[in-house]
N, C-alpha and C positions, 0 to 999 in steps of 0.2 A: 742769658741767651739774647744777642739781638736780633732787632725785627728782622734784618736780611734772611740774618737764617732761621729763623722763623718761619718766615715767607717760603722759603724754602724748603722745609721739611712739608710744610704743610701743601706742598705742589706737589711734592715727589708720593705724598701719601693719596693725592686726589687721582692721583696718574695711575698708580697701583689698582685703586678700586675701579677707576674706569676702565686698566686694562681684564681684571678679573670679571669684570660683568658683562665688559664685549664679548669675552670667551664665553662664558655662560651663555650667554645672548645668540654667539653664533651657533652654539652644537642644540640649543634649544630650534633654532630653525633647521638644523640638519644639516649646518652648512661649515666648512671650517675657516679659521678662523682669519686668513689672507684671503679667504675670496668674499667673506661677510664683507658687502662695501658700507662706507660711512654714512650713506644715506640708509639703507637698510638698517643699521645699529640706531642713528638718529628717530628712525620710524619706530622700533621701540620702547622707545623712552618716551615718545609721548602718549602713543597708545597704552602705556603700563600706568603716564600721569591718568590718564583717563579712565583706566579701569580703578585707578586708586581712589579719585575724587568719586566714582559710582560706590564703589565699597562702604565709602564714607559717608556718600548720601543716605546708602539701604540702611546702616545702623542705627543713623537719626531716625529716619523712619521708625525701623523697629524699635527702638527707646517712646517713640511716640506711640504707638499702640501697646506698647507696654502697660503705659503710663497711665491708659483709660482704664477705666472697670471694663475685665471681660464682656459683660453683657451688653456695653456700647458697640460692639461688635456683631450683634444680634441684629436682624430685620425691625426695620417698622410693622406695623398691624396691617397686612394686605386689606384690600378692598370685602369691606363687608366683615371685617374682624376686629375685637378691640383688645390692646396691651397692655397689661398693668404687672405693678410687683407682686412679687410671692406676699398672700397674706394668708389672715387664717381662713378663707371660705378656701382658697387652695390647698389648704393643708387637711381641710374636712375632706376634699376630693384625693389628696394622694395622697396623705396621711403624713406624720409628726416623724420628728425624731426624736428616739429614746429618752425616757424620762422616768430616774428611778422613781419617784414619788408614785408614778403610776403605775408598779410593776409588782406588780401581785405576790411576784416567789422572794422579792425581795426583803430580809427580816425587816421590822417597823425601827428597831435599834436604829439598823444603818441606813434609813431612810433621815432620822434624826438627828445624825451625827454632823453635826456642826462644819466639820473637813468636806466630809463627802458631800455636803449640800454647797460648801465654796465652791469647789470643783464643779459641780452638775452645772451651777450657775455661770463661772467661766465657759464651760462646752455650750452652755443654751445662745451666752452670748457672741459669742463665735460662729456659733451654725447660723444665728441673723446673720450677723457682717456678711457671710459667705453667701447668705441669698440673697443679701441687698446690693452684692456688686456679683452676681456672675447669674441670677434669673430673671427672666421675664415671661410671664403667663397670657398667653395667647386664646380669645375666648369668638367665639360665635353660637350664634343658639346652633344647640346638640351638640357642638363640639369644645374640649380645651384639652390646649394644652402647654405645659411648661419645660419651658429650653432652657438649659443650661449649659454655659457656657466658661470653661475650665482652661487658663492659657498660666503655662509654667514659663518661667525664665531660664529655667535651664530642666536637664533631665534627672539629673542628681543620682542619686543610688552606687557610689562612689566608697572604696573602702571596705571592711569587712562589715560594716552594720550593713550599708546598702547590697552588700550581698545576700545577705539572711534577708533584708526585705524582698526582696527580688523573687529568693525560693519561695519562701509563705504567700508571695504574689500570684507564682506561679501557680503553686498547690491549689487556690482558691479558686484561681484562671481553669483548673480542669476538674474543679466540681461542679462548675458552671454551665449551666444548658446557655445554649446560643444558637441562631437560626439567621441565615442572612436575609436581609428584607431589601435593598436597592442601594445600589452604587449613582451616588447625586453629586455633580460636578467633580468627577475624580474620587470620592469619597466612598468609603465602604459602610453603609451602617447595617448594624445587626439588633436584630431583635433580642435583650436580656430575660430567659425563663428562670432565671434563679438558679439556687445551689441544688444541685440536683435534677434541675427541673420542675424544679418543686412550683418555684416564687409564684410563677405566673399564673398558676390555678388556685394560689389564697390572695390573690388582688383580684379587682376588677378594674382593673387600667394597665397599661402595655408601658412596656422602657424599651429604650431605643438608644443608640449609642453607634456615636463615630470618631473617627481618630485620623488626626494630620501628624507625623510621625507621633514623636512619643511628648510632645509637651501641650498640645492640643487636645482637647477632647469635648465633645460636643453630645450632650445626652439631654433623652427628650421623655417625661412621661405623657400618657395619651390616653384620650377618651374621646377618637375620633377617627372616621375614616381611614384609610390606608391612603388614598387621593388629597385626602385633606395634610397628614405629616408630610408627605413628599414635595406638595406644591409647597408648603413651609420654609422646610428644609432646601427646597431648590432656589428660596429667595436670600438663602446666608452669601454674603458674600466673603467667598473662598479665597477669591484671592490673598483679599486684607490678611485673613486668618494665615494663609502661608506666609506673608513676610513676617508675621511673629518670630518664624523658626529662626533661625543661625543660618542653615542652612535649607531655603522652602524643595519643597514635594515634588518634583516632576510630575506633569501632569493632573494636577488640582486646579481648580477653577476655571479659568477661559481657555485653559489648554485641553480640559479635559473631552471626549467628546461626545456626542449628542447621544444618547442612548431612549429607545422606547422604553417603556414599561416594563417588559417582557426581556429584552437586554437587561435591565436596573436590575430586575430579581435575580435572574440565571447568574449573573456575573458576580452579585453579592452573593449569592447562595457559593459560588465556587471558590472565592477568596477567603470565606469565614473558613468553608473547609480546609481549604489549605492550612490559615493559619491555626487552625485547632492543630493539623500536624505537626506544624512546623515547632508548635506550643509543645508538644508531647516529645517532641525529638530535646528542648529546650530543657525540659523539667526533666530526663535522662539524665543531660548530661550534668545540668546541676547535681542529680543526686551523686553521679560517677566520680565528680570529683572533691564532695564533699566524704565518700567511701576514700579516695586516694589520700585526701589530706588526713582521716584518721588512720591509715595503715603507718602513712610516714611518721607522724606524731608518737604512735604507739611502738613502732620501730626505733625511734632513737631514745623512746626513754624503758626500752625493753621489757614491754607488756610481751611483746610475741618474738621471735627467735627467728634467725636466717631463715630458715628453712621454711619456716608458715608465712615467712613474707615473701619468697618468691612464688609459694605456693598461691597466694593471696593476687601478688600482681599478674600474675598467668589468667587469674579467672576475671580481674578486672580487664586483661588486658581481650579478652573476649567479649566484655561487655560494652566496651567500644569496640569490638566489630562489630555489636549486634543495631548500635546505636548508629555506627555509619551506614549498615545495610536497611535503616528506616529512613533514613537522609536521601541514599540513591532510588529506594523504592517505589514508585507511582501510590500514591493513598491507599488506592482499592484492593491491590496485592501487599499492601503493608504486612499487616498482620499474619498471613499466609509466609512470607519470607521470613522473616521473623520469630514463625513460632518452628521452621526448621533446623533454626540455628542449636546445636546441644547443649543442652544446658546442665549445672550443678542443680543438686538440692542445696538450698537457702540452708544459713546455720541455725539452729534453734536459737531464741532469744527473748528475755521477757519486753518488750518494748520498742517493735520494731518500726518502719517507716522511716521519715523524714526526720520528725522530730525525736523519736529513740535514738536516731543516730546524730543529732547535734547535741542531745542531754550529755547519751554516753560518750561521747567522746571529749568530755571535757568533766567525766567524773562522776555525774548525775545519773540518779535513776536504774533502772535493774538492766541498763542493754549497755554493751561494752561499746557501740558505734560500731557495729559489725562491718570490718569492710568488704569480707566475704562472701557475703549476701549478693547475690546477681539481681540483676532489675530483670523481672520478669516480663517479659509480653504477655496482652490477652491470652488467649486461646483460639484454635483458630473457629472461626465461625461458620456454623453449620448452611446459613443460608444468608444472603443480604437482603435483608426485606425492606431498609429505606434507608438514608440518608442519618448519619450519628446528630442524636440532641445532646445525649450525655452521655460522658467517657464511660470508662468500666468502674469509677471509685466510688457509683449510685450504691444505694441499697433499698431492700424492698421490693417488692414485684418487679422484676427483670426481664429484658427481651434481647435477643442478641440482635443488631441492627448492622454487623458488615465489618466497623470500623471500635466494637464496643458493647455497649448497654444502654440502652435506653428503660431507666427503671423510675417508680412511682410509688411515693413517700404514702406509708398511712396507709395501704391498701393490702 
């Protein structure tokens, strides 16, 4: 091939792409494509070089805070406060993690067992690393407390394992008491009560927890004012923390805007609420479509017959109405709408739930993976007497609270 026409191909191909990006260029302004003029087109092209070279800056950026230990990202000791790492007088204050050697119910054998004592020792040494780069313990007389700080590089949970993680996520997510405590620089943090609601009456220190989407998270134990977390917590800088993301948070850190006290709580208290619903509408339709995948599964290798699989998709297919009409619903008339919708009786089963129907449906265990089974709402509730701590999946002394149960372990 000679260079002429070389040259040549390699014009007529530059011509092509500039005439296709003009075109782009002009219906992206609205405008078509004889009246887009050259200068218009020219403007651009430099403005798209300039949002590129910004592009490129933010990711250097975020590669550089990456790069630090989470807890670089952490406040200095305010005035009158002192910072130090997580050691063991903090660990007497908020206690250890798990350690079979000191676990009472566990036989003395496999306290012994040469394997299992590798492993404990990999886990021990791992929970250090983990608090040597992501806490710092924040102390003044009468008060401490320790922040950690949790920064993922990507979101993950991709695939069928990240699915399964996601549901048991969830499931965990609504046995969980939670209470909103104050929206700080854009940020929503809630107060953590445990599974059930249990945790927070067998401690004597409070957990606290915030989130910049889903790769962020910012949690705090405490043995200190409510003025004292917050002034803390309102020294992090937010912004940094948003360009961690891919893509940062509308309205986090110096966008966010100035709120009282009394703002902080009302607006956290009504954000946890939502997302408990939005969480409950979330873990629905997990379960709906892990029902639909064992109907089809069980359909094509002929466990059940035309007939019980249209029967079957009719009742699912009601159970996303009932799931959409919790979606459109206002919170407070959730359950009330809800529970008018008609419902089947559930099919007997040994083994039911979440995890009966991911065993049985792959062989395991005495439940077929019922896909028949409708996701039940509450019931509706007799009176609203406060604001939900904990769903309906408590047990134990029970109270109907509006949106659920609020029930109390041990009593």
């Amino acid at each position: 091939m000679s260079k002429a026409y070389l040259g040549a191909f390699v014009a007529i191909a530059l011509a092509a792409v500039g005439a296709v990006d003009y075109i782009n260029q002009a219906k992206t302004a609205g405008s078509k494509p004889g009246q887009f003029g050259v200068g218009d087109y020219v403007g651009t092209i430099s403005g798209r070089f300039i949002a590129q070279r910004q592009a490129m800056a933010d990711a250097a950026a975020r590669q550089d805070l990456l790069a630090q230990d989470p807890r670089d990202l952490l406040p200095e000791a305010p005035e009158g406060w002192t910072r130090h790492d997580w050691d063991e007088a903090s660990a007497d204050v908020f206690g250890r993690r798990y350690d079979m050697r000191k676990d009472d119910f566990l036989p003395e054998e496999m306290k012994q067992d040469k394997t299992l004592q590798a492993f404990a020792a990999l886990e021990k040494a791992a929970g250090d690393k983990k608090d040597a780069a992501e806490v710092y313990v924040y102390e003044k007389p009468g008060a401490i407390i320790a922040l950690r700080l949790v920064v993922k590089r990507s979101e993950g949970g991709g695939g069928i394992s990240g699915g399964a993680m996601k549901m048991v996520a969830n499931n965990i997510e609504a046995m969980s008491g939670k209470d909103g405590f104050a929206v700080i620089r854009g940020v929503t943090f809630r107060e953590e009560l445990g599974m059930f609601g249990a945790g927070a009456e067998e401690r004597d220190y409070r957990v606290f927890s915030g989130r910049i989407g889903q790769t962020v998270l910012i949690s705090a134990r405490v043995k200190a004012e409510d003025a004292d977390v917050i002034a803390l917590l309102d020294q992090i800088d937010y912004d940094r923390l948003n360009k961690t993301l891919k893509e940062p948070v509308a309205g986090i850190g110096s966008e966010a805007p100035d709120l009282t006290p009394e703002e902080q709580l009302a607006l956290a208290q009504q954000r946890v609420e939502a997302d408990s619903h939005q969480q409950r509408i979330d873990t629905a339709e997990q379960h709906l479509r892990l029902q639909e995948a064992a109907l089809e599964i069980n359909h094509r290798n002929g466990v059940i017959d035309d007939q019980h699989y249209e029967d079957i998709k009719t009742k699912l297919a009601k159970q996303r109405t009932r799931i959409e009409a919790m979606a459109e619903t206002p919170q407070a008339d959730m359950q009330t709408a809800a529970a008018e919708v008609p419902q089947e009786a559930p099919a007997a089963g040994q083994g039911g739930g979440l995890f009966g129907q991911i065993l049985g449906s792959i062989g395991f265990g005495g439940s077929t993976g019922s896909a028949d089974t409708p996701i039940e709402p509450a019931p509706t509730p007799v009176e609203a007497k406060a604001k939900i701590k904990v769903n309906a999946l408590g047990s134990g002394a029970c109270e109907s609270t509006g949106l659920g149960k609020r029930c109390k372990i041990g009593e």
